[in-house]
C-alpha positions in Angstrom: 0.0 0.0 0.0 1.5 3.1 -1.0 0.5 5.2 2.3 2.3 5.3 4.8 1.3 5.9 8.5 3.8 7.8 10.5 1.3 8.0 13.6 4.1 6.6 16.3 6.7 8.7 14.9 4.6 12.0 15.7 3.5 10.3 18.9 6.8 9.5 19.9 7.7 13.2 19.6 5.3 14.8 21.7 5.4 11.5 24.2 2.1 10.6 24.0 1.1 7.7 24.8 -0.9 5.2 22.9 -3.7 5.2 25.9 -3.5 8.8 26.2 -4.4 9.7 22.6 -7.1 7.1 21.9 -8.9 8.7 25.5 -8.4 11.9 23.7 -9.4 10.8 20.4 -11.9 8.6 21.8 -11.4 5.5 19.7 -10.5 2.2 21.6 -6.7 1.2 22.4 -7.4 -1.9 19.4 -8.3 0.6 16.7 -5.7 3.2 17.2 -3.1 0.4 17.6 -4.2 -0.5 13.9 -3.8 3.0 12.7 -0.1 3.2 14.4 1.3 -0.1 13.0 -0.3 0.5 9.3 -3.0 -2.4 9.6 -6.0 -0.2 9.0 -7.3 0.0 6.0 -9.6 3.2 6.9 -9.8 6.3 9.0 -12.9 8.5 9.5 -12.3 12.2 8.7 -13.5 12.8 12.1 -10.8 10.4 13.7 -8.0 12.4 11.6 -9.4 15.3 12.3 -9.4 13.9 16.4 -5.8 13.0 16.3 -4.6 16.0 14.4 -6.2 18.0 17.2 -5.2 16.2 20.3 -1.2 15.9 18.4 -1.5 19.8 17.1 0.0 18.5 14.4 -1.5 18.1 10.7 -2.6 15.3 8.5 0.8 15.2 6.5 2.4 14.5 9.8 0.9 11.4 10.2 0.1 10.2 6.3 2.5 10.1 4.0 2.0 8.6 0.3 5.0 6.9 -1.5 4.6 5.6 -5.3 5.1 2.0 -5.7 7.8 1.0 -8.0 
């Protein structure tokens, strides 16, 4: 898949902590896992939107697109 989740990198620079952000997202621990580790195959605009608040950081941070070869 030619996106590219970069969620724990942002995370990981601002310390937050898995448990934290899905409280302040309010998704469960499960589903935000799945967004961190790329094994998602959706997010609501409404979640992004969530997580870019609660981060203040923007989508870009967290989604990056690389062409396939």
């Amino acid at each position: 898949m030619p996106i590219i989740v970069r969620l724990d990198r942002v995370m990981a620079d601002r310390k937050v902590s898995l448990k934290d952000l899905a409280d302040d997202v309010g998704i469960s621990n499960v589903n935000l896992s799945k967004l961190k580790t790329g094994k998602a195959v959706a997010i609501r605009f409404s979640t992004l939107d969530a997580i870019c608040e609660a981060l203040d950081c923007q989508p870009g941070d967290i989604l990056e697109y690389e062409k396939e070869e």
